[in-house]
C-alpha positions in Angstrom: 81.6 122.9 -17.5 78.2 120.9 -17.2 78.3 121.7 -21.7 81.3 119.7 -21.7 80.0 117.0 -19.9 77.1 116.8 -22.2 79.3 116.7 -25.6 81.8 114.3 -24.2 78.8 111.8 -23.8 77.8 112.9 -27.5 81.2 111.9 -28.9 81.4 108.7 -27.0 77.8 107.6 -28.4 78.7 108.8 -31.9 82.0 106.8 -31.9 80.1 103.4 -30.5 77.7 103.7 -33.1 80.2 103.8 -35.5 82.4 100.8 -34.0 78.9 99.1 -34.5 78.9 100.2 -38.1 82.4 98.5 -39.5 81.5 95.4 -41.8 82.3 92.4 -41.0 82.6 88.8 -43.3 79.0 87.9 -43.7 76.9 86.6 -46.8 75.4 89.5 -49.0 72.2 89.4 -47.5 73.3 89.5 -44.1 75.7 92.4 -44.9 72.8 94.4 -46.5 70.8 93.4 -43.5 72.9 94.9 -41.3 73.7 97.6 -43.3 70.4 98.5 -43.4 70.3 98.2 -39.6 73.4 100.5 -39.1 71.9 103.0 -41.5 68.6 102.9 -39.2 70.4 103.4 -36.0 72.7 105.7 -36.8 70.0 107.6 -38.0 68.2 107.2 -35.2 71.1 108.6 -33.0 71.5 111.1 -35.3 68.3 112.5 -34.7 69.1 112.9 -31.1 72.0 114.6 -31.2 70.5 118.0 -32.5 68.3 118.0 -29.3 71.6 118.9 -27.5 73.2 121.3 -29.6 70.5 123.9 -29.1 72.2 124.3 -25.3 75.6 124.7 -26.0 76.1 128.4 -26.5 79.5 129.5 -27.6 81.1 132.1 -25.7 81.5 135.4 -26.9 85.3 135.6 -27.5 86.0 138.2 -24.8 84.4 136.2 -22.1 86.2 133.1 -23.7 89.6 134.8 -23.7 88.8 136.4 -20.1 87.2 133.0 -18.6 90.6 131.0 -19.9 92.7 133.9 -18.1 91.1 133.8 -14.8 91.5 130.1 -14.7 95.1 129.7 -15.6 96.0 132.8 -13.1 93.9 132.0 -10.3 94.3 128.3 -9.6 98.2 128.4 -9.3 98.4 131.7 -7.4 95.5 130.4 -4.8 97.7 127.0 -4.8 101.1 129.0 -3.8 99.0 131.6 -1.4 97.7 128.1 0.6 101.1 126.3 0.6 103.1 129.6 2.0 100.3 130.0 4.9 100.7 127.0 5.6 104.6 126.9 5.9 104.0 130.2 7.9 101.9 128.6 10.6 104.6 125.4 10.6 107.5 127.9 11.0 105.4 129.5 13.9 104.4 126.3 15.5 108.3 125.2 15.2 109.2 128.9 16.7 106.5 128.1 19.5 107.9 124.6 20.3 111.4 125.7 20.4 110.5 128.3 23.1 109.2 126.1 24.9 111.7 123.3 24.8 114.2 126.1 26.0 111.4 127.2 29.0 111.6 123.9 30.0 115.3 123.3 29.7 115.9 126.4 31.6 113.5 125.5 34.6 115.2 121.8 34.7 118.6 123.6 34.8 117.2 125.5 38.1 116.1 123.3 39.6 118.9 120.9 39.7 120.8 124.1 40.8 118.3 124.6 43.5 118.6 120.8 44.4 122.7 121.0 43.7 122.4 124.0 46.2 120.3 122.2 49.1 122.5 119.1 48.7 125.5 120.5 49.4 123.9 122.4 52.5 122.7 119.7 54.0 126.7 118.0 53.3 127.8 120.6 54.9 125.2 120.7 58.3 126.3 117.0 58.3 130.0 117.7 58.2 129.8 119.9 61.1 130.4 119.2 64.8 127.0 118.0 66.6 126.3 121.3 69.0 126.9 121.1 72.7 124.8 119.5 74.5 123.3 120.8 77.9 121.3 118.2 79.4 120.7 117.6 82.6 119.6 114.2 82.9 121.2 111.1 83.6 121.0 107.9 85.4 123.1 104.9 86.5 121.9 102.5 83.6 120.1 102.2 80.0 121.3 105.6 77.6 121.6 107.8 79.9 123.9 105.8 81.9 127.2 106.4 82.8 128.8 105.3 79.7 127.2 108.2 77.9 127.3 111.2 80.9 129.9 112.6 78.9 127.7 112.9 75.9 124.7 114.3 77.8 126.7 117.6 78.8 129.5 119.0 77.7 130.8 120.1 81.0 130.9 116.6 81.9 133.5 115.5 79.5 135.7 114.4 82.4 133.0 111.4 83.1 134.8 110.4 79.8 138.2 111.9 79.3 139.4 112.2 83.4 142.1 110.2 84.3 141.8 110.6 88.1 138.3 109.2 88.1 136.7 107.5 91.3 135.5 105.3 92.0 138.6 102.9 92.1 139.5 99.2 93.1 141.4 100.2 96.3 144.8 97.7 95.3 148.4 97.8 96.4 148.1 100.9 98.7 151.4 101.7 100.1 151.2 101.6 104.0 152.4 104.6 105.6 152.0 106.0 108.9 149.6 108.8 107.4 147.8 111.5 109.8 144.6 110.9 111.6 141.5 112.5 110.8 140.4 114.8 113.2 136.8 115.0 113.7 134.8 118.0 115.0 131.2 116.5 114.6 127.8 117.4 116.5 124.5 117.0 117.0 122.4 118.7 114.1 119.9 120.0 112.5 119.5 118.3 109.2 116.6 117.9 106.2 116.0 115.2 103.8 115.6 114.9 99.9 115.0 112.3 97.9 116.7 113.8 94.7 116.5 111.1 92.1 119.7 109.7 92.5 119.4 108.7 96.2 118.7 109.9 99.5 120.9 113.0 100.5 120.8 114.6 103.9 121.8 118.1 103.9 123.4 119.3 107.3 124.3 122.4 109.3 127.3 124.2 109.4 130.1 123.7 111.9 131.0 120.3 111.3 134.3 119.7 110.2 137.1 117.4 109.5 140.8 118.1 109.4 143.6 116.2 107.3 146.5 117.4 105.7 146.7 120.8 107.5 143.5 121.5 105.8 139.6 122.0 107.5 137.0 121.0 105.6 133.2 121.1 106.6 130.7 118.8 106.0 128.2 119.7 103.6 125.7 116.6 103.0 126.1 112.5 103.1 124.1 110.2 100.8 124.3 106.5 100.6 124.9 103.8 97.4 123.8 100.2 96.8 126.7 98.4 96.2 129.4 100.5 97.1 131.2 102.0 94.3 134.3 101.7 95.6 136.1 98.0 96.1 139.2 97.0 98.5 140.9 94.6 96.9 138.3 92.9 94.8 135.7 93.1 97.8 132.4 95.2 97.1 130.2 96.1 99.9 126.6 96.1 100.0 126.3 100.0 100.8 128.3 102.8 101.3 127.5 106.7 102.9 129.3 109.6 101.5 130.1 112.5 103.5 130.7 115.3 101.0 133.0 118.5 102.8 134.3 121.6 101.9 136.9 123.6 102.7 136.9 127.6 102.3 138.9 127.5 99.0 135.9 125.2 97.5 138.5 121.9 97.8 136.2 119.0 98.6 137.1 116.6 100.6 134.7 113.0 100.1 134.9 110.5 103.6 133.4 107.2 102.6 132.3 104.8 105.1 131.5 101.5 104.1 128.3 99.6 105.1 127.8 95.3 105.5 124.7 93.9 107.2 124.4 93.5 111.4 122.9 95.7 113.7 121.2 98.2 113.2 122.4 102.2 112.8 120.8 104.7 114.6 121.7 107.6 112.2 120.6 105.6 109.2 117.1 105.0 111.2 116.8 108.5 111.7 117.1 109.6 108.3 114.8 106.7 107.4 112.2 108.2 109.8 111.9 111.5 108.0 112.1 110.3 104.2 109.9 112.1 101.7 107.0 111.2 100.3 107.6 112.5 96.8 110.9 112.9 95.1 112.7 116.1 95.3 110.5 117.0 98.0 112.7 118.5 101.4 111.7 116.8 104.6 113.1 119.2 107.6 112.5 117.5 110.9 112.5 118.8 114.1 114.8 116.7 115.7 118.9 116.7 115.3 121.1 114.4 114.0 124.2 112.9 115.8 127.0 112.4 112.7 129.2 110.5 115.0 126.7 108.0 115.1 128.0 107.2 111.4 131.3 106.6 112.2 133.3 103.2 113.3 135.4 103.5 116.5 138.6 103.0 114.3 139.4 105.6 111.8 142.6 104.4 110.0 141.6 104.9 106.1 142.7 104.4 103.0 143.4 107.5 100.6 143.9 108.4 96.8 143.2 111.7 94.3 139.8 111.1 92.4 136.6 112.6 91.0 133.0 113.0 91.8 130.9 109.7 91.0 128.3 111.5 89.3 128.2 113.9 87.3 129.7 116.3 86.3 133.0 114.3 87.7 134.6 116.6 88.9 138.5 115.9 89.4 140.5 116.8 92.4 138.6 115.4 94.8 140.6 113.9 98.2 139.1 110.3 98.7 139.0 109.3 102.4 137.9 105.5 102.8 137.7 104.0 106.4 139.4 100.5 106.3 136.7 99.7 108.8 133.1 99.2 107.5 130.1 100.2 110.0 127.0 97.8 110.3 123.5 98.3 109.3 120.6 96.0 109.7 118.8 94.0 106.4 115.8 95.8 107.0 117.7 99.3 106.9 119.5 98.3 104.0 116.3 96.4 102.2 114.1 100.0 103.4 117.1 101.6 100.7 117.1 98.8 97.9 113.0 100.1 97.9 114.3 102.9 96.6 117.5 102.6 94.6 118.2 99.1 94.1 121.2 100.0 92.2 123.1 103.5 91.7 126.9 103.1 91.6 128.9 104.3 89.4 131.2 101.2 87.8 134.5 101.2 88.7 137.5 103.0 86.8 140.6 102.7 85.8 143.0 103.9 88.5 145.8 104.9 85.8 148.8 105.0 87.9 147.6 107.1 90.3 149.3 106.7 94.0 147.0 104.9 97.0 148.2 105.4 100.7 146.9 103.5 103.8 147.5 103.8 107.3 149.6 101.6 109.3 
């Protein structure tokens, strides 16, 4: 290859010198002149030509033949050997790609399955029923008040659905010349808790009240600031409940109704021997005389209804003395310390028949 270099530059002298040589329209003289100087040159580069032949060495035919073989076969078949490996390693890079597009495509289709799957569980926990609640806590205002006691347990649904809820305006009570209530109440022993709610004053047995043709026995009285229930419009500004039994688990509520003027020697009793702590138990050793809570005239208004707290319990008998008993401001103000407010509002009394005495 470097031999052919070397004679291609040979030829392309040769044919400028002779470019150089061609006459052109001159005088004689000049002609000759020139002439003469082509002569010289070409001479001249003449003379250098032979100092290049030596080198260039023909080829033994063989080799020739052999040389002009290799060359025609190897140069294509090297050329089609490098464009099929390199098709090869496209088509495996393209294989490659594809299996992972399809990787992908099948962990995207999983995981909107697993997604599709959690989204309609957690449709489904929505849709159902909220579980019952058990709570135990409640109170006469704020959340846990009694527009939500219903809510807070499920066994206190009646706070919501009853329809013989107390307390009641006392309205339009037909007048009737209904039984007296026969008291059988004693000196006794009695203890003192403060539970929360308000002050409750468990008692001993054998004291009893009898309405009805039925004997109920007092279990405990606790007091309310207002009173919960109303006579005709009128609130009062306390109220004791005497909560009795009767052997069939009836209960049987007497409420007496408290405005302010002298002072009650039961009330100042049980004020004597409050806790320090709530739901502590005070048990004194001294007794307690029930009939000091009671007015001298015991004609009373009555009605079907529930507890006032929860879990408002229907089929209670409501006893309300017409006649309210007195208790001095500082008794009352000694209370209002404690619970300034805990009464339940009042309800509706849905038809439901009131009687009064004569």
């Amino acid at each position: 290859m470097r031999h052919l270099s070397v004679l291609t530059a040979c030829l392309i002298a040769i044919a400028t010198a002779a470019q150089a040589s061609e006459p052109t329209h001159t005088s004689g003289h000049e002609a000759a002149k020139a002439s003469a100087e082509a002569s010289s040159s070409a001479g001249a580069k003449a003379s250098a030509i032979p100092s290049i032949k030596p080198n260039i060495v023909p080829p033994k035919e063989g080799a020739a033949a052999s040389a002009s073989s290799g060359v025609s076969a190897s140069v294509p078949g090297s050329s089609e050997e490098g464009e099929s490996e390199l098709q090869a390693r496209i088509a495996k890079r393209i294989a490659e790609m594809r299996e992972q597009q399809k990787a992908r495509a099948a962990a995207a289709a999983k995981a909107k399955k697993l997604a599709d799957a959690r989204r309609r569980e957690a449709e489904r926990v929505a849709a159902l029923p909220p579980p019952p609640a058990h709570g135990t806590h409640w109170t006469y205002e704020g959340v846990d008040g009694p527009a939500n006691w219903s809510k807070i347990n499920v066994d206190w649904a009646a706070c919501s659905t009853g329809n013989r809820q107390s307390p009641i305006d006392i309205r339009d009570g037909m007048k009737v010349d209904l039984e007296a209530i026969s008291f059988d109440y004693k000196p006794t022993n009695f203890n003192v808790i403060d539970n929360g709610h308000t002050v409750q004053v468990n008692v001993g047995g054998g004291n009893y009240i009898t309405v009805g043709n039925r004997t109920y026995e007092l279990v405990q009285f606790h007091f309310h600031r207002p009173s919960e229930e109303r006579v005709n419009g009128k609130s009062y500004e306390m109220v004791v409940h005497m909560v009795h039994k009767d052997p069939e688990g009836k209960l049987a509520v007497l409420a007496v109704l408290l405005e302010r003027g002298r002072a009650m020697q039961a009330m100042q009793t049980v004020w004597n021997n409050l806790p320090l702590e709530k739901n502590d138990t005070v048990t004194p050793n001294v007794v307690l005389d029930l009939n000091e809570i009671l007015p001298p005239k015991r004609e009373y208004y009555t009605y079907m209804g529930s507890l006032t707290t929860p879990p408002c319990t229907e089929g209670v008998l409501w006893l309300v003395l017409k006649t309210p008993m007195q208790a001095s401001p500082a008794q009352m103000a000694i209370f209002a310390r404690l619970y300034p407010l805990n009464a339940r509002p009042i309800q509706q009394a849905a038809g439901r028949v009131i009687k009064e005495s004569n």
